[in-house]
C-alpha positions in Angstrom: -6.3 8.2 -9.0 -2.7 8.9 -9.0 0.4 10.0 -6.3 -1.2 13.3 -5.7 -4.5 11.5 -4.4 -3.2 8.6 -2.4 -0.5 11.0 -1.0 -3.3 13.5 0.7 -4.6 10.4 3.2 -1.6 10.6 5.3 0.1 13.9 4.2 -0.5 14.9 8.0 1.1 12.2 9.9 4.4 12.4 11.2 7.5 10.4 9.9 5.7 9.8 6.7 7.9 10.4 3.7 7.7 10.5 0.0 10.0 8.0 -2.0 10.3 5.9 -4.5 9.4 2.0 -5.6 10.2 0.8 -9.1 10.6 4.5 -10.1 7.3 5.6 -9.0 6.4 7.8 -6.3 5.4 5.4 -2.9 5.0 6.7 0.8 7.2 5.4 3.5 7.3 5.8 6.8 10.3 6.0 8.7 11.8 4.3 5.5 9.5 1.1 5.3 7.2 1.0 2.5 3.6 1.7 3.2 1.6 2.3 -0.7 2.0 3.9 -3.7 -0.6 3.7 -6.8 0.2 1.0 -9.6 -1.3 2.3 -12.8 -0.3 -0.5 -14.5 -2.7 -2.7 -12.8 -4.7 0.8 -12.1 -4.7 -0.3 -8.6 -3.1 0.8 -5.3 -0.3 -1.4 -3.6 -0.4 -1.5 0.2 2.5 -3.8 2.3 0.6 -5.7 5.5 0.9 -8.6 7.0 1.1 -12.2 4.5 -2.2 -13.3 6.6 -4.0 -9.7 5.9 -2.8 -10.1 2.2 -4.3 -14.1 2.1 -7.7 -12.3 3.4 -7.7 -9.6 1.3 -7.9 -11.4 -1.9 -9.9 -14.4 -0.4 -12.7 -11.8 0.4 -12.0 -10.5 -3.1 -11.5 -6.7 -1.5 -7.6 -7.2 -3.1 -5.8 -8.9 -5.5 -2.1 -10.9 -5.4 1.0 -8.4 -6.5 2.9 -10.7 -8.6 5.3 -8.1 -10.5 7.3 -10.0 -12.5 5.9 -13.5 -11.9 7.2 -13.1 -8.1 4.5 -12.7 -5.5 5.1 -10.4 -3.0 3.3 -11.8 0.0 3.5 -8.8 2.2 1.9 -6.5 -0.6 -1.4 -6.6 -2.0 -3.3 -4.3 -4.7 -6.6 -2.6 -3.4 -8.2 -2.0 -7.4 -10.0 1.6 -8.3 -12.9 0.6 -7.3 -12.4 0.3 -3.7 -10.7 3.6 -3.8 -13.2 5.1 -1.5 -11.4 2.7 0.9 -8.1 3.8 0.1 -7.7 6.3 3.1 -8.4 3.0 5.6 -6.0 0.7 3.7 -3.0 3.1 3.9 -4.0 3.8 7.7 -4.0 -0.4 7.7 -0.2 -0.1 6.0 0.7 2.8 8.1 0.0 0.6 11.6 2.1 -2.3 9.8 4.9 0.0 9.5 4.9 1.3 12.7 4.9 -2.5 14.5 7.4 -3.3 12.7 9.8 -0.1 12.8 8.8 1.3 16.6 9.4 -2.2 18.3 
């Protein structure tokens, strides 16, 4: 899984925009961060919602983003193996975005 592959689940919508994050490739929309693929935890990153992230990793489906010993409590990783999921996480990011951008 790389940019390439994570890019193609929302290549269609509108306002979406490739960037950067920590000088890797990401997807934004309207300028807030949505995703971009981690390799060095060979996982995806996703910003929601701090109570989606808590869930997430209680029901084990993601895992705490703690670059550089700081958690990021609005991002969570999604690992490899729920990749078939991917396309539904980023839609979950994308609807974050957009509540908080279109207010």
């Amino acid at each position: 899984m790389n940019f390439p592959d994570i890019n193609q689940y929302l290549i269609n919508e509108p306002d979406i925009e490739q960037s950067t994050m920590m000088r890797t490739p990401c997807l934004r929309y309207k300028g807030e961060f949505l995703g971009m693929f981690f390799e060095k935890a060979d996982a995806m990153i996703i910003k929601v919602s701090a109570s989606r992230v808590d869930e997430l990793v209680a029901s084990g489906e993601g895992m705490e983003f703690n670059f550089t010993k700081k958690r990021f409590k609005e991002w969570v990783l999604i690992p490899r193996v729920q990749q078939n999921n991917y396309a539904t996480f980023l839609q979950e990011a994308l609807a974050h975005a957009k509540q908080k951008v279109d207010k």
